[in-house]
C-alpha positions in Angstrom: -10.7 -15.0 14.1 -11.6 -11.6 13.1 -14.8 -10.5 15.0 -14.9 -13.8 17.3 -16.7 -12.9 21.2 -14.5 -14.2 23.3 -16.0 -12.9 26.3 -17.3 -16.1 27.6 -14.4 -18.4 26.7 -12.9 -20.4 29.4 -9.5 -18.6 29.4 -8.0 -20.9 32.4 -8.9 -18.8 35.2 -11.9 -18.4 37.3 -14.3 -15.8 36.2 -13.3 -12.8 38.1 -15.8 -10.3 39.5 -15.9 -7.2 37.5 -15.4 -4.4 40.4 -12.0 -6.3 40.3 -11.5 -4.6 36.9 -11.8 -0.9 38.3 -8.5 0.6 36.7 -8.7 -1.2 33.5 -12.7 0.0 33.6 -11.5 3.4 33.6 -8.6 3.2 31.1 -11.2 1.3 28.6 -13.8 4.0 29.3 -11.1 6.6 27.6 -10.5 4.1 25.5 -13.8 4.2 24.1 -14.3 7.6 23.8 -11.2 8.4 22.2 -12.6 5.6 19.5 -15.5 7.5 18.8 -13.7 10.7 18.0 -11.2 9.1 15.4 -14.8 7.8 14.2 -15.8 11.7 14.1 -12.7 12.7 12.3 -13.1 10.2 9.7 -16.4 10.2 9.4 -15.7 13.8 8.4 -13.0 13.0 6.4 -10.9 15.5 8.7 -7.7 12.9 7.8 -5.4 15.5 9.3 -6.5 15.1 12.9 -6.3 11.6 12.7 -2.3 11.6 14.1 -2.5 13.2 16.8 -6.1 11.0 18.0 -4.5 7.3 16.9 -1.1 8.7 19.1 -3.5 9.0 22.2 -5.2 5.9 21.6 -2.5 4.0 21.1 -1.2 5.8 24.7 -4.3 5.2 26.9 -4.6 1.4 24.9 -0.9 0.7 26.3 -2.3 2.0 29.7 -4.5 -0.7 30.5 -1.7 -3.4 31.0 -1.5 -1.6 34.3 -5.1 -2.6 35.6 -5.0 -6.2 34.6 -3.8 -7.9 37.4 -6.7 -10.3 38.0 -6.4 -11.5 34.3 -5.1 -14.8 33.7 -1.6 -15.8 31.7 -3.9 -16.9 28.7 -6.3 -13.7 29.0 -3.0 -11.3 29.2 -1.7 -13.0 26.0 -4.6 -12.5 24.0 -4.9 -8.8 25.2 -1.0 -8.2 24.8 -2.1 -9.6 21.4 -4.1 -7.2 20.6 -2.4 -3.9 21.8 0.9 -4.8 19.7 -1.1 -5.6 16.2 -3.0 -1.8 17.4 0.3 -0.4 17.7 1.4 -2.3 13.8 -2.6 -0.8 12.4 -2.0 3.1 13.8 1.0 3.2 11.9 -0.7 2.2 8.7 -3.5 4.2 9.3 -1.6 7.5 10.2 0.3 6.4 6.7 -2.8 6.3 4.7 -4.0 10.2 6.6 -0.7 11.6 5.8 -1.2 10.4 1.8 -4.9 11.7 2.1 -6.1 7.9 1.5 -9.3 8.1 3.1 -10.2 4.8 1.8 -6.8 3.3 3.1 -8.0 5.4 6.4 -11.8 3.9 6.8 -10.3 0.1 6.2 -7.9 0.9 8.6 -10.3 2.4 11.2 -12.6 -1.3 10.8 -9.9 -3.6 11.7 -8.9 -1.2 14.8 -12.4 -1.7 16.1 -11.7 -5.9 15.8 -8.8 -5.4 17.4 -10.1 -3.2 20.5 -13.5 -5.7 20.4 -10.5 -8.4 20.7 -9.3 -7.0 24.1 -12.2 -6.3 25.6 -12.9 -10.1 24.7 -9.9 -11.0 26.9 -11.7 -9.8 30.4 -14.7 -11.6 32.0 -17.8 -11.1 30.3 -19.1 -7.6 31.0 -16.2 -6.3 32.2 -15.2 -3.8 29.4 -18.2 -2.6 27.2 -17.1 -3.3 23.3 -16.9 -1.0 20.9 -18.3 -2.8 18.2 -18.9 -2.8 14.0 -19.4 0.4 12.3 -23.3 0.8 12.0 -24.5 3.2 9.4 -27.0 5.8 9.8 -28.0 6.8 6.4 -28.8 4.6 3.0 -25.7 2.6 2.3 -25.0 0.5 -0.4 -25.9 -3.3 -0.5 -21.7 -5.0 -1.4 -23.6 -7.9 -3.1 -25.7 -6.5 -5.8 -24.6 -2.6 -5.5 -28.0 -1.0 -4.9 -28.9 1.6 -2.0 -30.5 0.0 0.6 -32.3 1.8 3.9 -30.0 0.3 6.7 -33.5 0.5 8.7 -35.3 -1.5 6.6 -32.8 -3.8 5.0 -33.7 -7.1 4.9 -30.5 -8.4 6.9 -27.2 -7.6 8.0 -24.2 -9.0 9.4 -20.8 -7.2 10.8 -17.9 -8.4 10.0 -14.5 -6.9 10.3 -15.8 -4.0 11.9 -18.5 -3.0 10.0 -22.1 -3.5 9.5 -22.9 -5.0 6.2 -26.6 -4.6 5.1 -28.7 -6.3 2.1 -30.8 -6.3 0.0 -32.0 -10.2 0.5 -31.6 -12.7 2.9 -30.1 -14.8 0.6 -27.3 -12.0 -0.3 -26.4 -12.4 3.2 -25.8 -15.9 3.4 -24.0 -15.4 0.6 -21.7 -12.6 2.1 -21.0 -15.3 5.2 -19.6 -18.3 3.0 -17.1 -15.6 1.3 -17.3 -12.2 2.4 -14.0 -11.2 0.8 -14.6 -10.4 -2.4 -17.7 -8.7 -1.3 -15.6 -6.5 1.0 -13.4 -5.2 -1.3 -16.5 -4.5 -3.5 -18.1 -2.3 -1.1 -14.8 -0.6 -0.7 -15.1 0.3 -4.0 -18.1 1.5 -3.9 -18.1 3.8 -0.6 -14.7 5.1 -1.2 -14.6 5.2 -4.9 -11.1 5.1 -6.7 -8.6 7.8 -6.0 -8.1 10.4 -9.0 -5.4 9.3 -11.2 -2.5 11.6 -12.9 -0.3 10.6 -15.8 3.3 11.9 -16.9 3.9 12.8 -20.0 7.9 13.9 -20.2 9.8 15.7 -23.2 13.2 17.6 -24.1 13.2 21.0 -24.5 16.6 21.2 -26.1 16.8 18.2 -28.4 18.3 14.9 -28.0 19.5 14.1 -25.3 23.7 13.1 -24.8 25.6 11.5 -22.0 27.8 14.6 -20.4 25.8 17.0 -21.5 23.0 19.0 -19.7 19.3 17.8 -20.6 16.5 19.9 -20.1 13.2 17.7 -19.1 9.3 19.4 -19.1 7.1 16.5 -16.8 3.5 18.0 -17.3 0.9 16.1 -15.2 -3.1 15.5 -16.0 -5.5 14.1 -14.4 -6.6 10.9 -16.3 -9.4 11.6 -18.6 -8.6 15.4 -18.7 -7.1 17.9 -21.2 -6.1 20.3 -18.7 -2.6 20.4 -16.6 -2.8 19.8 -12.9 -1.1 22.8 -11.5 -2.3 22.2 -7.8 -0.1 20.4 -5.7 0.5 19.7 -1.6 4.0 20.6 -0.6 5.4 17.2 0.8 8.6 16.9 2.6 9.6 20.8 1.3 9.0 19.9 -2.1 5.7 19.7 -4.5 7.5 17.3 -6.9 10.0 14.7 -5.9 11.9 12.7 -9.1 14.3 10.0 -8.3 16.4 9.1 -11.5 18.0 6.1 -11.7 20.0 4.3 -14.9 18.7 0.9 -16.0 21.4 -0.9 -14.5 20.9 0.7 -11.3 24.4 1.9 -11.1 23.2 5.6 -11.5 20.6 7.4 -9.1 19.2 11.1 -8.2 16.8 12.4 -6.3 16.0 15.4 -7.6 13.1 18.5 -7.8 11.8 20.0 -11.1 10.9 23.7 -10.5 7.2 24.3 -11.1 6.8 27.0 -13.6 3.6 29.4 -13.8 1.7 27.1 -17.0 1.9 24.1 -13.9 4.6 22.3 -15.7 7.8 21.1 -13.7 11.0 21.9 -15.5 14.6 20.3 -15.0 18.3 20.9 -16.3 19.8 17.4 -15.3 23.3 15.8 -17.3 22.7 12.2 -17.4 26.3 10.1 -17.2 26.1 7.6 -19.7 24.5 6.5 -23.1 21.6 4.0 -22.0 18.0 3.8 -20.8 16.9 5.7 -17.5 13.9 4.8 -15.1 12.3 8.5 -13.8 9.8 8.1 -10.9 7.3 11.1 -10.2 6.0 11.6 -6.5 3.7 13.8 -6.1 0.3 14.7 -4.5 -2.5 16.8 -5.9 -4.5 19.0 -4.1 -7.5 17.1 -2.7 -5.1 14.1 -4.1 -3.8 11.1 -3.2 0.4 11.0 -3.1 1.1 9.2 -7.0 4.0 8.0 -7.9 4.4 7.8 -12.0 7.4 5.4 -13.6 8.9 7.1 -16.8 11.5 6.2 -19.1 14.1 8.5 -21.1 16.7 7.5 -23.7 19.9 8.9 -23.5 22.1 8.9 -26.8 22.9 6.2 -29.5 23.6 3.4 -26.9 27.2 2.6 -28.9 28.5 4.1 -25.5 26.5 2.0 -23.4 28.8 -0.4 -20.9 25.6 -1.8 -18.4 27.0 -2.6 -14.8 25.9 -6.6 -13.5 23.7 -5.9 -10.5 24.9 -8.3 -7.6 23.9 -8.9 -3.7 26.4 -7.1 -1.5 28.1 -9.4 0.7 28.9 -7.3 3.8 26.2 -5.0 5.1 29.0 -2.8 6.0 30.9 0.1 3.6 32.8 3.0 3.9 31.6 6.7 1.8 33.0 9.4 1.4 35.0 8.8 4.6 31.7 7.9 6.3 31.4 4.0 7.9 28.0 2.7 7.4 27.1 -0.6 9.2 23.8 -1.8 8.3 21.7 -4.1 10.6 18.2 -5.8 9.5 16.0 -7.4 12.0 14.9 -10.0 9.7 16.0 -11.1 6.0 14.0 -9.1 3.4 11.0 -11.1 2.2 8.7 -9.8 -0.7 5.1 -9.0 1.9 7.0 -8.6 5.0 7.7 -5.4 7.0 11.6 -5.3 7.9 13.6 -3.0 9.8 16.7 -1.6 8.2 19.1 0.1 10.6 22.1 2.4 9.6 24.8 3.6 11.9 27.1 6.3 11.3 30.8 6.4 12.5 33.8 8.9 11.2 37.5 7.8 12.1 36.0 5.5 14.9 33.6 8.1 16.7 30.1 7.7 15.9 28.5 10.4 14.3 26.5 12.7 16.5 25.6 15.6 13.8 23.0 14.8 11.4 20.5 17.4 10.1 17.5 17.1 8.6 17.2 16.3 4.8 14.1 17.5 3.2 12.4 18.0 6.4 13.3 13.8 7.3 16.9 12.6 9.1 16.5 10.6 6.3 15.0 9.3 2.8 15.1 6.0 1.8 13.9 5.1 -2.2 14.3 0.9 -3.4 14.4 -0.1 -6.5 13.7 -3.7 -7.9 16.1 -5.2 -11.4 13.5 -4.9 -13.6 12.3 -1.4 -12.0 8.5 -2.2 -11.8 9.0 -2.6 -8.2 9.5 0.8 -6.4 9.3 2.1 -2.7 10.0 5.5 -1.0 10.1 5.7 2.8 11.5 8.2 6.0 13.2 7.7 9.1 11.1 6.5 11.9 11.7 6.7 15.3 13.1 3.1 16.7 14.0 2.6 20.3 13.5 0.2 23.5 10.2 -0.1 25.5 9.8 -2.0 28.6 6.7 -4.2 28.4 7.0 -4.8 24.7 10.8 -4.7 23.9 11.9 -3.3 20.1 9.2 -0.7 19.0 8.7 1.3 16.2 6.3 4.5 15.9 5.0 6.4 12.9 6.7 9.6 14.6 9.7 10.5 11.9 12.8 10.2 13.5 14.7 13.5 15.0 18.1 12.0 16.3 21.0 13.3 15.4 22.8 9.9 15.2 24.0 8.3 15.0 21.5 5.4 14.1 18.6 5.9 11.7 15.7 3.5 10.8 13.4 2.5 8.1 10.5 0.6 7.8 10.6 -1.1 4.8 8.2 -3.4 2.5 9.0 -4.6 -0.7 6.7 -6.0 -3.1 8.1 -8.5 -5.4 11.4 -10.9 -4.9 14.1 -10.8 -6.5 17.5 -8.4 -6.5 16.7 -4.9 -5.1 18.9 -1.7 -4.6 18.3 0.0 -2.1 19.7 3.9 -1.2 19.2 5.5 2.1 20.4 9.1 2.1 20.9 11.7 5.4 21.9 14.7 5.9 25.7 15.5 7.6 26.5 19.6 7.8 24.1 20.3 4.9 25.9 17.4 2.9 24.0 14.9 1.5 25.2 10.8 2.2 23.8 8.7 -0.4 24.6 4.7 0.6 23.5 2.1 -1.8 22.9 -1.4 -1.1 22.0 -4.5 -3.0 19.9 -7.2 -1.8 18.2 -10.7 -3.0 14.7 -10.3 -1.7 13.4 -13.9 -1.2 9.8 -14.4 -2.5 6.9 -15.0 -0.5 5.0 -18.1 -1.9 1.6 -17.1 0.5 1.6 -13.8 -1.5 -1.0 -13.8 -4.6 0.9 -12.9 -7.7 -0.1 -9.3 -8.6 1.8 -7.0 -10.7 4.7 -5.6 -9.4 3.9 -1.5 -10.3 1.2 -2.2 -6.9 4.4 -0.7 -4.7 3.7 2.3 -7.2 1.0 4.1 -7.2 -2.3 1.8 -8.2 -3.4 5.0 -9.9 -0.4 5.7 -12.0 0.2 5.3 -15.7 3.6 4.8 -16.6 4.6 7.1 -19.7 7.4 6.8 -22.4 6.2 3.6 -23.6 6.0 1.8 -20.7 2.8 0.2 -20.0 1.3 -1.4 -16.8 1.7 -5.3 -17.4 -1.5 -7.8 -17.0 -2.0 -9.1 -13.4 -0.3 -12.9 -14.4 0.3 -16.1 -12.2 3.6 -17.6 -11.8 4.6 -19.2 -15.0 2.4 -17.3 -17.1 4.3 -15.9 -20.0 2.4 -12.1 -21.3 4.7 -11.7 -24.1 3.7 -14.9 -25.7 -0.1 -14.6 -24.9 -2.5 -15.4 -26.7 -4.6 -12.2 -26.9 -8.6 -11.7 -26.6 -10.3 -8.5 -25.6 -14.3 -9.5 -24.0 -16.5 -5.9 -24.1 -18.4 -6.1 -21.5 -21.5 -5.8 -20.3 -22.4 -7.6 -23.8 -19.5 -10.4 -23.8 -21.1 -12.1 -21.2 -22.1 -15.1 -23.1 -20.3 -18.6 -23.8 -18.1 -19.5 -26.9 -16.6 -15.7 -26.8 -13.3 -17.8 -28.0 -11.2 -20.2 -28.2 -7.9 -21.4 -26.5 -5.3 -23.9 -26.3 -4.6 -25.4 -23.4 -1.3 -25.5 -21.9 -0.5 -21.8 -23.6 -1.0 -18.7 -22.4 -3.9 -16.3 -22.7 -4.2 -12.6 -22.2 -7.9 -12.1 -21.5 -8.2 -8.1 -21.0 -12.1 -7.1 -20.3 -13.3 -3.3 -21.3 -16.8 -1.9 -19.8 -18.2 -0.4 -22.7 -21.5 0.4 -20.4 -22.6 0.6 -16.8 -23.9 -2.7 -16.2 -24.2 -2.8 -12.6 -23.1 -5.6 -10.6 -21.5 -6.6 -14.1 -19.1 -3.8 -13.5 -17.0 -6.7 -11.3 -15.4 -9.3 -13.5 -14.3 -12.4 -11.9 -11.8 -14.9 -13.9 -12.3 -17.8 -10.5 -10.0 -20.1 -12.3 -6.6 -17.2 -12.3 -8.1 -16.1 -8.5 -8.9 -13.0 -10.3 -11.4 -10.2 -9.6 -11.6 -6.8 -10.8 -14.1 -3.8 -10.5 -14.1 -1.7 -13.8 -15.6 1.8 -14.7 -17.3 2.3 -18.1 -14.6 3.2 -20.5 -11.6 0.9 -18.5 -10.3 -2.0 -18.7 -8.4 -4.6 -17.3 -5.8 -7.7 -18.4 -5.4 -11.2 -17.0 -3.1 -13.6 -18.1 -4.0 -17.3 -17.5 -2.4 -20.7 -18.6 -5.4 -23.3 -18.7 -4.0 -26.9 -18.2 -7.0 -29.1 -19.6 -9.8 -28.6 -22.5 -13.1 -27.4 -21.2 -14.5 -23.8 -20.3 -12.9 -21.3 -19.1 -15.4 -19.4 -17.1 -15.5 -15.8 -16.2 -18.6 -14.1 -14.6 -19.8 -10.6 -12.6 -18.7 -10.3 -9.2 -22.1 -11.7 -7.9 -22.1 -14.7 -10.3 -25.3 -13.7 -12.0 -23.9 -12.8 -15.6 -21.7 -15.4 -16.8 -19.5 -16.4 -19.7 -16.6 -18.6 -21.0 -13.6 -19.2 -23.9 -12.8 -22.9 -25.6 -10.0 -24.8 -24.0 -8.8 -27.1 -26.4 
């Protein structure tokens, strides 16, 4: 359990004397210190030293198997324990610095100090000093009823998770303890705030657009809310704009880079194969941004021409192109949730190959793609190899072998068929490999929309829209439809539904209402914080007649619609 003391367990070994503990007192007193400056650097929200001070924590961490000897088998399990889900939480965290995701970073940084607080908890009490929760310094805000609260006169606290939570009331606190969950992702919300969000808006410059011939494509980006272009962009991987193009069908794909003309629009000349429908994703990251990635759609001609390939699971993880063999090796089926590691090696003719070069400043790219194209992931090389105490590891360090085996890490949202393209770099060639797979679903995932693997900031364009947040079963097109303004729809009756048939229950915050700003739908296990002028679409199947209940994320303010 997540924050548990485990320092006076009985771990099936005598209590040892802590001078016993001299090395491993030493390591952890590095350790510690090299905790509180990652704390510095985030606290500062300096996100681009955080590499290089998670790689030497995760260094000395590994260090202190060597001064454990007087621990038992138990104790060394629940230690080991710990340092591997460290080594799992620094690659996430150096993930969300490299994306300048300092809320990603700060959640991140809490669980790394439950995981330390778990190994000292491994040694005999009072052997290693923890680290302990986050405590703040300065007025905070209260994650039960959103107000500032003095953390020196608050009228309780509890940590949890690494952090110190404080309140306004006792009561609030009790409160947090039966559920804290919600309440955690609340105060996210409110000490990190949401990242900026961008739009798409793409157009022909010459036209329509025909299969065979060249199309010229405009992509102008805004922040959302804004008139004004964003013209202010991080170069990432060589490039300030990244745009993999793929047909509908998936039988068709490019990755590609607009030119960024002086106005701060990115312009393309790009000849499209077929008649049909094509899926354009934008990655990008603004200055003092978070990386975005934007789904668009294009039409290319009439569609009389249009001959749409059947997507099917490859059999053999094994295929030959252009002269190059490719054998593909996973160290676990893919699973929709579940990190996997995908494994190409190279031969030519027999002899493995030996002289890859660096693609886009990577040893390789790897973009996948779900069926219905809502489900969408972009990922590097990582370096993969053999370590003694812990066997197959994998660190966030990109990958600089020349072959002639690369790696991804890879997490896929959703279930369901995938294609997926890895692409290196061979004498300043490029090697694009495509394979298809079946994802399995994960039934302990919640159901969430499948555009979360894009960017939870970005709007899709072209028509598209971002679909409601639905359960399994829950049909959107056939919805029923009812919009609740909010902070004035709080109130009983608002409507009413059938039961047994879907509803599309989409909540806009016309004003600040405070705690009110959260929306809770408890029977669709659905929350969602709003600010004034958003809103936000649920899509629920009630089985029986009665309320349906929705409330604030506190429970205060509540309301319902008429199952019948």
């Amino acid at each position: 359990m997540e924050g548990m003391d485990m320092g006076g367990m009985d771990m099936g070994a005598k209590p040892a004397a802590a001078g016993n503990f001299a090395a491993a007192q030493k390591t952890w007193s590095e350790v510690r210190q090299q905790a509180n400056d990652l704390n510095a650097l985030i606290s500062a929200n300096k996100l681009e030293g955080v590499h290089d001070a998670a790689l030497s924590l995760r260094d000395t961490v590994r260090e202190l198997r060597f001064g454990w000897g007087g621990l038992s088998e138990s104790q060394r399990k629940i230690a080991d324990d710990g340092i591997r889900k460290i080594d799992g939480l620094l690659d996430s965290l150096h993930e969300h610095a490299d994306h300048n995701n300092p809320r990603g970073v700060a959640v991140d940084h809490r669980k790394l100090r439950v995981l330390l607080d778990q190994i000292a908890g491994a040694f005999p009490q009072g052997t290693l000093q923890k680290v302990g929760p986050l405590v703040a310094t300065g007025p905070v805000k209260d994650p039960f009823c959103r107000m500032t609260v003095d953390p020196a006169t608050a009228a309780a606290k509890v940590a949890y998770g690494g952090q110190t939570y404080y309140f306004c009331a006792a009561s609030e606190a009790q409160d947090f303890k039966k559920n804290p969950a919600p309440y955690v992702a609340l105060y996210d919300e409110i000490a990190w705030g949401k990242p900026r969000q961008f739009t798409v808006s793409v157009a022909p410059t010459n036209g329509a657009k025909q299969a065979g011939r060249e199309a010229h494509l405009v992509f102008a980006v805004r922040e959302k809310g804004q008139t004004a272009l964003a013209k202010e962009f991080q170069l990432v991987h060589e490039k300030k704009y990244h745009l993999i193009a793929v047909s509908d069908d998936l039988s068709w794909f490019a990755h590609i880079h607009p030119n960024q003309a002086p106005d701060g629009r990115f312009y393309l000349r790009q000849t499209f194969p077929r008649d049909g429908r094509y899926w354009l994703y934008s990655d990008f990251t603004p200055a003092n941004g978070s990386n975005t990635v934007v789904r668009s759609e294009i039409r290319v001609g009439d569609g009389r021409n249009r001959t749409p390939q059947k997507l099917v699971a490859d059999q053999s993880l094994s295929k030959t192109v252009n002269g190059v063999r490719v054998d593909l090796k996973l160290n676990a089926p893919l699973q929709a949730g579940k990190q996997a590691l995908l494994s190409y090696t190279l031969s030519r003719n027999g002899q493995p190959v030996t002289n890859m070069t660096p693609y886009l400043a990577a040893m390789g790219h790897m973009m996948a793609i779900s069926q219905d194209g809502m489900g969408a992931v972009h990922t590097h090389t990582v370096s993969a190899g053999s370590d003694p105490v812990t066997g197959l590891t994998v660190t966030p360090q990109m990958s600089t072998a020349k072959g002639p085996t690369q790696s991804f890490k890879l997490e896929l949202p959703t279930g369901g068929l995938y294609r997926i393209w890895a692409q290196f770099g061979i004498n300043g060639q490029i090697l694009t490999v495509p394979f298809t797979f079946n994802v399995k679903e994960n039934p302990n995932m919640k159901t969430t929309t499948k555009l979360a693997a894009l960017a939870a900031t970005a709007a899709p364009m072209m028509g598209a829209s971002v679909p409601a947040q639905a359960g399994p079963g829950h049909d959107h097109k056939k919805a029923q439809k009812i919009t609740v303004s909010l902070p004035q729809g709080y109130k009983s009756g608002a409507a009413t539904v059938k039961a047994g048939h879907p509803v599309a229950l989409t909540f806009k915050l016309a004003s600040d209402a405070g705690c009110g700003n959260t929306i809770s739908v408890p029977a669709a296990k659905w929350t969602k914080t709003l600010q004034v002028g958003q809103s936000a679409t649920v899509v629920y199947t009630p089985k029986k007649s009665g309320p349906l209940n929705f409330q604030c994320g506190m429970g205060h303010m509540k309301g319902a619609l008429s199952v019948k």
